[in-house]
C-alpha positions in Angstrom: 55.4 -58.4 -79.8 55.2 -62.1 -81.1 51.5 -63.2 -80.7 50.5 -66.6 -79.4 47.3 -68.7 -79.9 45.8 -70.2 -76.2 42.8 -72.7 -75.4 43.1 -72.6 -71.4 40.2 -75.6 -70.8 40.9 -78.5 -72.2 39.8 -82.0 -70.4 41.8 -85.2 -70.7 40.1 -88.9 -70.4 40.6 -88.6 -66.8 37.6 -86.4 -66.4 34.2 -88.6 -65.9 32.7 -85.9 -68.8 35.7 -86.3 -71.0 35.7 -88.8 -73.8 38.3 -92.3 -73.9 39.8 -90.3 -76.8 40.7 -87.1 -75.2 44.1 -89.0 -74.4 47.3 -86.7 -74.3 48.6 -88.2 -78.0 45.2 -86.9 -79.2 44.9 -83.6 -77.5 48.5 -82.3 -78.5 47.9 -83.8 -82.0 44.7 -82.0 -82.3 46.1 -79.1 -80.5 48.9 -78.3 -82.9 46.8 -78.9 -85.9 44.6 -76.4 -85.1 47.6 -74.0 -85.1 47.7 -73.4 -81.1 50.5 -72.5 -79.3 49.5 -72.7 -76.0 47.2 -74.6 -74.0 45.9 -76.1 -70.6 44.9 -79.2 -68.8 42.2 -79.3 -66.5 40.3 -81.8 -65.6 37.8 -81.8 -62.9 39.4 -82.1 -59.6 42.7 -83.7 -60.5 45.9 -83.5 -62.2 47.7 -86.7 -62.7 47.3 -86.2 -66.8 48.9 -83.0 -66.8 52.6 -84.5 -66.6 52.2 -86.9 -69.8 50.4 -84.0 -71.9 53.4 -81.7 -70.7 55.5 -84.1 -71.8 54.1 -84.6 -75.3 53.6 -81.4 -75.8 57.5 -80.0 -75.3 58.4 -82.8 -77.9 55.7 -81.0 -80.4 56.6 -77.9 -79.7 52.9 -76.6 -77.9 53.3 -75.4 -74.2 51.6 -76.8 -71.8 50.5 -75.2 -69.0 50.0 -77.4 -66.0 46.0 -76.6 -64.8 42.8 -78.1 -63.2 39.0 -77.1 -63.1 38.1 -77.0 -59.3 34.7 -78.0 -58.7 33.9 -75.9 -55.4 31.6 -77.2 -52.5 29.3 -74.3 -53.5 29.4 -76.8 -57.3 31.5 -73.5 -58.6 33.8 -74.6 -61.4 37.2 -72.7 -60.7 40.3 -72.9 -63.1 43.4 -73.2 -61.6 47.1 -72.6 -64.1 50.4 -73.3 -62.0 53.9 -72.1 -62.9 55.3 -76.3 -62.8 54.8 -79.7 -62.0 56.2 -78.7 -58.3 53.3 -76.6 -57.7 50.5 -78.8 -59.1 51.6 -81.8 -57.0 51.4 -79.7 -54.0 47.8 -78.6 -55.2 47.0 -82.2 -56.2 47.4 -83.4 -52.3 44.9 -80.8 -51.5 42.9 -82.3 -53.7 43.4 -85.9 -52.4 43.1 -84.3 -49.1 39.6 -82.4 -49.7 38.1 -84.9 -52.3 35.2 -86.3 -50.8 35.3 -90.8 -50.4 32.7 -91.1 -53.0 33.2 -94.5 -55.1 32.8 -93.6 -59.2 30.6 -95.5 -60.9 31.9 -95.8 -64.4 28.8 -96.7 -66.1 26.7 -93.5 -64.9 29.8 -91.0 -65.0 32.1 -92.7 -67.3 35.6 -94.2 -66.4 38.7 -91.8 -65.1 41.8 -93.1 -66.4 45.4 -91.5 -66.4 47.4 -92.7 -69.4 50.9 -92.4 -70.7 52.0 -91.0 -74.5 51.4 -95.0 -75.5 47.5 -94.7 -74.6 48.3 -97.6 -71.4 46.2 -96.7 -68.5 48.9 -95.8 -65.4 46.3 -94.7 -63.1 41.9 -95.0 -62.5 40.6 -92.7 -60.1 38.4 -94.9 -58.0 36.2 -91.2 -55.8 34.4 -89.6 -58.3 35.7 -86.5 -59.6 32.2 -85.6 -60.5 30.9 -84.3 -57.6 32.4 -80.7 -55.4 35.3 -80.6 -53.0 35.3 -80.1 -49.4 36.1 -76.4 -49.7 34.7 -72.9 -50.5 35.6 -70.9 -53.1 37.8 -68.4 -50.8 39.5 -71.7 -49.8 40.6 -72.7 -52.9 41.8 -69.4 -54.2 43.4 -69.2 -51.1 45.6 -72.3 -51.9 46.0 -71.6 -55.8 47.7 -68.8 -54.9 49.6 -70.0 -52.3 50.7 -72.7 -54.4 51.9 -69.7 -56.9 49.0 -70.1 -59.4 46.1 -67.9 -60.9 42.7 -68.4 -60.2 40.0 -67.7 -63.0 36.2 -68.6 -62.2 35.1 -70.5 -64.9 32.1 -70.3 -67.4 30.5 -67.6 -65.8 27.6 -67.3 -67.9 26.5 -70.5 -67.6 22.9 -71.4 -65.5 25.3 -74.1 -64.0 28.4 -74.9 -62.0 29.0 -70.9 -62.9 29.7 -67.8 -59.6 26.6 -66.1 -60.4 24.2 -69.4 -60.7 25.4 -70.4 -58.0 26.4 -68.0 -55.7 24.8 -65.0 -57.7 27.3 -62.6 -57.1 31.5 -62.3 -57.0 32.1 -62.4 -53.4 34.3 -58.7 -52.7 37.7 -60.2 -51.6 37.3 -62.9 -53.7 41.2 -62.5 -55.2 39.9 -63.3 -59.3 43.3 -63.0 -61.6 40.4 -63.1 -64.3 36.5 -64.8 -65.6 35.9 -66.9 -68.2 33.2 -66.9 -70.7 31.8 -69.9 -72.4 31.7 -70.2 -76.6 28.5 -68.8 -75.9 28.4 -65.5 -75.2 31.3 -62.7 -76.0 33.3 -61.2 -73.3 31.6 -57.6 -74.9 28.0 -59.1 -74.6 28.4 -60.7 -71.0 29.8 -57.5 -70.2 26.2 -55.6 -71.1 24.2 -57.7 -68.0 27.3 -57.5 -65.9 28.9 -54.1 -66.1 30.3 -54.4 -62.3 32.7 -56.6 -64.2 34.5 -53.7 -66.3 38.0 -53.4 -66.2 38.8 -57.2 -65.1 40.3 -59.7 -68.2 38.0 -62.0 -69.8 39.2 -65.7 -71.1 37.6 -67.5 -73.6 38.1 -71.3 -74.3 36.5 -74.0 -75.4 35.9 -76.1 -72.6 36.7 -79.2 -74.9 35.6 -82.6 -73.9 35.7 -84.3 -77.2 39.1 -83.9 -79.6 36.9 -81.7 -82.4 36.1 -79.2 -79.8 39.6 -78.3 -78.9 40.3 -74.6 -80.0 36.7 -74.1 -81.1 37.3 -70.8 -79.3 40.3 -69.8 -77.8 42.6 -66.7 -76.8 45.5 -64.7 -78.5 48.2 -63.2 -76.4 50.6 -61.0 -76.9 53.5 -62.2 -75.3 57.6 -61.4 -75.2 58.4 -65.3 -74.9 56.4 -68.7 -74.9 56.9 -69.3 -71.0 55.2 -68.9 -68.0 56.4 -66.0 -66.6 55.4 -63.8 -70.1 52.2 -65.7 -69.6 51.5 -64.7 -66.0 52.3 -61.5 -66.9 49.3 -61.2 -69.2 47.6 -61.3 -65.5 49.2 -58.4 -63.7 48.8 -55.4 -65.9 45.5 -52.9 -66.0 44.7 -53.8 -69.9 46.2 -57.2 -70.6 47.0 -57.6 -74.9 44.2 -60.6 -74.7 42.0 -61.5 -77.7 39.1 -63.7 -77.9 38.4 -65.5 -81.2 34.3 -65.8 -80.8 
């Protein structure tokens, strides 16, 4: 079966964290380069770069798979992958509707700009993406899979914005398609302190935020096609063919 290089977290210039640079030309560009086949888009509580980066990426031959990283009102990063543009505008008016009507200020959290394959800004989120939205976890797992999408806690092993420092524990009918791991730790080794975890599938991406980060880690799938139902397939067996690089 063909075998397919994936960074899953990957933030645009529209997250306050992400760099000016990390504008869809750049991240494709970069993306390819570094010999990936598959990636996502998910900046911090919105979507509107995922279109252009989609976009970019069909003409370059990388698939792009329409995402987000949910900031929880519990401040529990959750990633969120939907099947097409359809289902991520429906999830980005949840987001409008639960984003709290806190004013950004660019020159503490850094500027939030949507821009098209030319680099020209077609949208600045004026609420601050920064901060959690007005929902619980179980809420928004609820409505990523309503919406059709998977739902993958992110960075787990992190002593912030992670389940377990904030919540310390996986909530039991929590509906978890899979965890992710930062570039610091191994699935195997997080595994060790966490061995109620056995059995589920483990992501590892690079959580870029700067255009040299992107693939710094990433996954390799075994898939039958480069589309998104052989992708969410990867989610619905008992031992997934997923590789980490790390």
């Amino acid at each position: 079966m063909p075998r397919f290089k994936a960074d899953l977290h990957i933030h645009t210039c529209l997250s306050p964290c992400g760099d000016l640079d990390m504008s869809p030309r750049n991240i494709i560009a970069a993306a390819k380069r570094k010999g990936m086949d598959i990636i996502a888009i998910t900046d911090h509580n919105s979507t509107r770069n995922v279109r252009t980066c989609l976009e970019i990426g069909k003409k370059n031959g990388v698939f792009v798979i329409p995402g987000c990283e949910v900031n929880t009102q519990e401040e529990v990063h959750c990633l969120a992958y939907f099947p097409d543009l359809d289902a991520l505008d429906d999830f980005q008016c949840y987001l409008d509707e639960k984003l709290p009507d806190i004013e950004n200020e660019p020159e503490f959290f850094g500027y939030q700009v949507a821009v098209d394959e030319n680099e020209v800004i077609i949208y600045e989120e004026q609420r601050t993406l920064f901060t959690g939205i007005q929902d619980d976890i179980e809420g928004v797992e609820k409505k990523v899979h309503a919406f059709g999408g998977i739902f993958v806690p992110a960075h787990i092993d992190r002593m912030k914005n992670g389940i377990y420092s904030q919540l310390g524990f996986v909530p039991v009918d929590l509906q978890c398609d899979a965890f992710e791991v930062s570039r610091r730790i191994t699935p195997a080794d997080f595994l060790k302190t966490h061995p109620e975890l056995a059995g589920n599938l483990f992501l590892q991406n690079s959580d870029a935020h700067l255009v040299h980060d992107i693939a710094f880690v990433h996954n390799v799938f075994e898939m039958a096609e480069l589309n998104w139902e052989s992708f969410r397939a990867l989610f619905s067996v008992a031992q997934p063919a997923i590789e980490n690089s790390l």
